[in-house]
C-alpha positions as CSV (number, residue, x, y, z in Angstrom):
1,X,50.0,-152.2,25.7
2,X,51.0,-154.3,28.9
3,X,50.4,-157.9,30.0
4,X,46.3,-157.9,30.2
5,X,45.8,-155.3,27.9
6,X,47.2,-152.4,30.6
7,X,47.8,-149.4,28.5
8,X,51.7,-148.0,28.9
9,X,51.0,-144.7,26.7
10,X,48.9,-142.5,27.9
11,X,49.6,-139.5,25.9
12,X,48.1,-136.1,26.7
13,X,45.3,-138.3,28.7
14,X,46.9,-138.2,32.3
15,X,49.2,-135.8,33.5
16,X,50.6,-138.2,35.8
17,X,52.7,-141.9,35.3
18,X,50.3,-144.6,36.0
19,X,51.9,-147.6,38.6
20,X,52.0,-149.9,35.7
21,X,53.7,-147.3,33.5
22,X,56.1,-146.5,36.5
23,X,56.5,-150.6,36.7
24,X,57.5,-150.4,33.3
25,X,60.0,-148.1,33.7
26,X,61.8,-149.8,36.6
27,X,62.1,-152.5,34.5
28,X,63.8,-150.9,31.9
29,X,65.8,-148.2,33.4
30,X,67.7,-150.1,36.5
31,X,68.2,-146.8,38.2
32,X,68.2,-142.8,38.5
33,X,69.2,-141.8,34.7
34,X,71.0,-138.9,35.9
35,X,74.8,-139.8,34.8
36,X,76.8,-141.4,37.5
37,X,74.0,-141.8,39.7
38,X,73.0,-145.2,40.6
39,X,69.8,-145.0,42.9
40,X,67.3,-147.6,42.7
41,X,64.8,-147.3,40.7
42,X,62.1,-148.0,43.6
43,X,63.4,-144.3,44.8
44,X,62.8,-142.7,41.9
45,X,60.3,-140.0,40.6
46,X,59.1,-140.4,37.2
47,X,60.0,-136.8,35.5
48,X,58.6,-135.7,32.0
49,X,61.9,-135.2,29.6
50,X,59.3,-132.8,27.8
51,X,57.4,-131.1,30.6
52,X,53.7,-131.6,30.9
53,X,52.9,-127.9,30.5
54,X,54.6,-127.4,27.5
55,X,52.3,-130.2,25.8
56,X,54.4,-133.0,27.0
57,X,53.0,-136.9,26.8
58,X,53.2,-139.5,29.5
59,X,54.6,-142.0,27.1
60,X,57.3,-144.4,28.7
61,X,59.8,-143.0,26.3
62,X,59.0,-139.6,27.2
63,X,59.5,-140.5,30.7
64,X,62.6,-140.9,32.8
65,X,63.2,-141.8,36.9
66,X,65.4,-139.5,38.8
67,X,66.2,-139.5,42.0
68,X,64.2,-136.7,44.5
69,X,68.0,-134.8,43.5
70,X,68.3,-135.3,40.5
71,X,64.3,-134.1,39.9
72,X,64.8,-131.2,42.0
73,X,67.5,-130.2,39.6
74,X,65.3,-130.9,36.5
75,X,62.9,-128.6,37.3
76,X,65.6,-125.7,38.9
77,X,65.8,-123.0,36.0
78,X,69.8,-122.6,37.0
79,X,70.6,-126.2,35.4
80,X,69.8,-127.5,32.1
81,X,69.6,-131.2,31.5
82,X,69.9,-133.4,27.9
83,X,69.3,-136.6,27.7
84,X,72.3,-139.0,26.3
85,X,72.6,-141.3,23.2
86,X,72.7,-143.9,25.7
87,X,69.7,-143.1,27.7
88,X,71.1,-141.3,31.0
89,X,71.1,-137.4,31.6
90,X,73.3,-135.2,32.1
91,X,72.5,-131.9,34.2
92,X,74.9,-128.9,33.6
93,X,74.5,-125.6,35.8
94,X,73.4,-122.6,33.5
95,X,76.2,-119.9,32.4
């Protein structure tokens, strides 16, 4: 829960981050999480690191902001992307 009982984890409830989630997120993740990329938050997307369809959650840890590049090559099936022990992601074009 957020400040005034706001809920922050929404699960399989909403599809889509909710502006107090996404105002969570900016506040912990400074910028795009894609590694070496260091776009304000304020122009990021908030991406599902397991997608929706596959029975992702919108929880803030599930969640990540990417720049519009960076989430165009998160959903382009000739990159793959993990995420980092420190938190960023790293996109690496398919074999």
């Amino acid at each position: 829960m957020g400040g005034d009982g706001q809920v922050l984890d929404a699960g399989r409830d909403s599809r889509f981050f909710q502006p107090i989630q996404r105002k969570a997120m900016r506040l912990q993740q400074k910028c795009c999480q894609a590694e070496g990329c260091d776009m304000p938050p304020e122009w990021c997307d908030a991406h599902h690191l397991d997608p929706w369809a596959a029975g992702g959650k919108t929880n803030l840890k599930d969640g990540a902001l990417l720049c519009p590049h960076h989430h165009r090559l998160a959903h382009n099936a000739a990159f793959i992307h993990e995420r980092l022990p420190d938190g960023t992601i790293r996109f690496t074009r398919r074999p």
